[in-house]
C-alpha positions in Angstrom: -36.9 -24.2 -16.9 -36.5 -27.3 -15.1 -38.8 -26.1 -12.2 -35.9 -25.6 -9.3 -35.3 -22.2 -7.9 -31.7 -21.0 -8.7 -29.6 -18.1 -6.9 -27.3 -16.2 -8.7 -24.4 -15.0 -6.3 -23.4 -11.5 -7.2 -19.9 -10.6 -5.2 -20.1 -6.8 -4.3 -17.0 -4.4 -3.6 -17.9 -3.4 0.1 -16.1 -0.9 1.6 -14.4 -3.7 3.9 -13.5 -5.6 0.7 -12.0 -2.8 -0.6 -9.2 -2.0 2.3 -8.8 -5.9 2.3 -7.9 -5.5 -1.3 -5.7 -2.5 -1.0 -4.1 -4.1 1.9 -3.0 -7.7 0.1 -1.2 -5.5 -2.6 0.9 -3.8 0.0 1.9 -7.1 1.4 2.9 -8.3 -2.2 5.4 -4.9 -3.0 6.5 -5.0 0.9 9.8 -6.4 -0.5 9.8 -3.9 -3.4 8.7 -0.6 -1.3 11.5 -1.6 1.1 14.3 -1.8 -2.2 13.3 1.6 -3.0 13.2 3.3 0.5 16.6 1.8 0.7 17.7 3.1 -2.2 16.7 6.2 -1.5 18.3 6.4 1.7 21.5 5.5 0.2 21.3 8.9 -2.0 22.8 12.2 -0.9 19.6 14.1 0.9 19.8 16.9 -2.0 19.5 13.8 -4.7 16.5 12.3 -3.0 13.2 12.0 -4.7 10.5 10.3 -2.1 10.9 12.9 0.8 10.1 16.3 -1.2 8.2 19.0 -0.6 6.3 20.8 2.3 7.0 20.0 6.2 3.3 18.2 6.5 4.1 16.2 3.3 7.5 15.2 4.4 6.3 14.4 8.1 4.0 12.4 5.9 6.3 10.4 3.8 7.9 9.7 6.6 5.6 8.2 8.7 4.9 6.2 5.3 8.1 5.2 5.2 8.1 4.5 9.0 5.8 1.7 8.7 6.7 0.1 5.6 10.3 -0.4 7.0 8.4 -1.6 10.5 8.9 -5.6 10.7 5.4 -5.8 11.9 4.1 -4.5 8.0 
């Protein structure tokens, strides 16, 4: 209308984006994931709930656990 040309700036979820995303909102529950690992770990093993199931989904959870507990996270 007033005879300039005019962008319009549409921001679009890249795949890039996406693990950027995912990977501020593990920094922000770092401090919560950690409460709960430790909580766990303070339960008799029978009374634990995070480490369950198969052998490949426990060798799982634990390497989970492995780097959320890693100082470098």
């Amino acid at each position: 209308m007033t005879g300039q040309t005019a962008a319009i700036i549409q921001a679009v979820l890249t795949h890039w984006t996406a693990y950027l995303t995912a990977y501020e909102h593990l920094l922000k529950c770092k401090h919560t994931l950690n409460a709960i690992i430790s909580k766990e770990f303070a339960k008799p093993e029978e009374k634990q709930e995070i480490i369950i199931g198969d052998k490949r989904v426990k060798e799982k959870a634990n390497e989970m656990i492995w780097i959320i507990r890693d100082p470098l996270f």
